[in-house]
Every structure is written in structure tokens, then in C-alpha cells.
N, C-alpha and C positions, 0 to 999 in steps of 0.2 A: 504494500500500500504506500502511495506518496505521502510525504510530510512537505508542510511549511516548517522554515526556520523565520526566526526574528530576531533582532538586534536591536534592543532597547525600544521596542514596538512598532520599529520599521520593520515592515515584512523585505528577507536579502534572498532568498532564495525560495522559490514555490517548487512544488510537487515533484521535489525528491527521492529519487526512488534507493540511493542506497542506504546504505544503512550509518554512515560518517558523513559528514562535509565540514572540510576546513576552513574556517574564518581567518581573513591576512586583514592587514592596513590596521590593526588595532597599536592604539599607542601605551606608554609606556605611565606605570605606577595611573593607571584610570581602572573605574569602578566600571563594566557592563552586563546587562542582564539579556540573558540569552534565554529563545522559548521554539518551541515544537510540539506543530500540533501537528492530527494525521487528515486528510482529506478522505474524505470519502463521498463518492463522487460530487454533487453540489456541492456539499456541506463538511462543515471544518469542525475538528473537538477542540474541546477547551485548551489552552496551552501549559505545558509541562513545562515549567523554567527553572534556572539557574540564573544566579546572581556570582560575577568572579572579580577581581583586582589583578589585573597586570604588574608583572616585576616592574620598578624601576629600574632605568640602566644603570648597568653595573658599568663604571669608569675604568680604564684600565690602566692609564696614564693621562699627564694633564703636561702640556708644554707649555712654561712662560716666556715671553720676549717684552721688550716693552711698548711693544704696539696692541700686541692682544694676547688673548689666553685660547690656546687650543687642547680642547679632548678628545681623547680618540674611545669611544663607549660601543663597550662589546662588540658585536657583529653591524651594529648598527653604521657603523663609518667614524668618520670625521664630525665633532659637534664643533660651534667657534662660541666662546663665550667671550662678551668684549664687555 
């Protein structure tokens, strides 16, 4: 049976048929609530949710100069803190 997912009561994906889907683009140390329901055929069940917190990035080095401050945070890249 397909499911809807929801992200914070935006419906992000409709009528799903496997049984995982991965959410990307979420950012870091935020709160969101996650919900699934199942379709059948018109009509939707009530939603099943989850509420979670995102790590904040972990830093892994910070370089000073005296124009600006550069971090380099986990996998995430380059951050510039000025």
C-alpha cells in the first residue's frame, strides 16, 4: 500500500510504495516532525509521526588570519565566520 510522508505538515512525498525514503536538505542542531500516513485508495489514515533534533556541526578545525575566521565542519565543507 502507498504512504504519504510529511515534513513538518508539508506533504514531500505522496504515495510511496517502498517501505524507507530518505529525507536530504535538513539542516543542522533544528527540531522537525516527521508523519506517515497510508493511502488507500481516495482516502488517507490518520498520521503516524515522529518528532527529531539534528546534530549540530561538529567543527573540526577553525583557521585565524586577521581578515577572517575560517571553519572547516565535518563533511559539510568550508563555513566562513567573519
Amino acid at each position: 500500500m502507498p504512504y504519504n510522508i510529511y515534513q513538518d505538515d508539508k506533504l514531500i512525498a505522496e504515495k510511496v510504495e517502498d517501505k524507507s525514503y530518505k529525507v536530504t536538505g535538513l539542516k543542522p542542531d533544528t527540531t522537525y516532525t516527521f508523519g506517515v500516513s497510508e493511502v488507500i485508495g481516495t482516502k488517507e489514515s490518520s498520521k503516524a509521526t515522529v518528532t527529531v533534533k539534528t546534530k549540530a556541526i561538529r567543527v573540526e578545525s577553525i583557521e585565524m588570519t586577521p581578515k577572517n575566521m575560517n571553519a572547516v565542519a565535518g563533511t559539510s565543507g568550508s563555513r566562513s565566520l567573519r
